[in-house]
N, C-alpha and C positions, 0 to 999 in steps of 0.2 A: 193645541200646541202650535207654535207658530216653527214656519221654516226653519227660523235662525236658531230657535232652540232645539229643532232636531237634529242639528246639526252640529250644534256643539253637543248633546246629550251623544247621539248617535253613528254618526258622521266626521268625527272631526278632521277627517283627509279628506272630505268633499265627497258630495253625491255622482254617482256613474251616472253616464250620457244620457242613457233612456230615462232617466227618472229626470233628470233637467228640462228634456225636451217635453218631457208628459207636464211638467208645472209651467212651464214657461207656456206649453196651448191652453192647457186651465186657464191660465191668467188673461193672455189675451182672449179666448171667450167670455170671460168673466166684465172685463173691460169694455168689450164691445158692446156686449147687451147694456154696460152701465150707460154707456156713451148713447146708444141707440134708444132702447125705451127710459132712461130716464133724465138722459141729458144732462149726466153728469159728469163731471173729470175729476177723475182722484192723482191726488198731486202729492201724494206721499207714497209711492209704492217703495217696499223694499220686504226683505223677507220677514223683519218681525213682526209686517202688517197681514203675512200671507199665513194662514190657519190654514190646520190640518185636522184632518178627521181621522179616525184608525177604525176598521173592521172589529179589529179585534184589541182591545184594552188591555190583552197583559203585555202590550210593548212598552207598555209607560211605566212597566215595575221596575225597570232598570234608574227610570228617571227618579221612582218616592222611594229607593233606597239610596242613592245616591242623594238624596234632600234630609233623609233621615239622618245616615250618617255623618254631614258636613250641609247643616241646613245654613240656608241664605240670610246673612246678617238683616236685620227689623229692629221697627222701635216701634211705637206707638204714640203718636200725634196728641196734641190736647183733648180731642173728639175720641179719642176710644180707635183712632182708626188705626190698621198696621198697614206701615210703610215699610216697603221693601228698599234695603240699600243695594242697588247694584250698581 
């Protein structure tokens, strides 16, 4: 799950301070080792690129009932594939 969607899912008045300040060091350590051993720059950061992990998985039942209820408009492409409309 990426930041921005836990945010709209969970969040939607915005996340308290210590939990900003705890992502914002994630990030730049995450950044620096990119910079440092791989010598690379990422030039897209923003929150739907930042994934999240969860301890524990029943926090995400709030998210497939709410997908159940009012699921995310889709079509399917000529290949069989589903695209999501957002």
């Amino acid at each position: 799950m990426s930041l921005r969607d836990m945010k709209i899912v969970f969040r939607p008045a915005g996340f308290d301070e210590d939990f900003v300040r705890g992502a914002i060091f994630e990030l730049l350590h995450i950044l620096d080792f990119l910079h440092t051993n791989g010598e690379t720059v990422h030039t897209d950061v923003h929150p739907g690129n930042m994934l999240l992990g969860a301890h524990d998985n029943t926090i995400f039942q709030k998210l497939e009932e709410k997908e159940f209820a009012s699921p995310i408009p889709c079509k399917q492409d000529l290949s069989g594939r589903t695209v999501y409309l957002l």
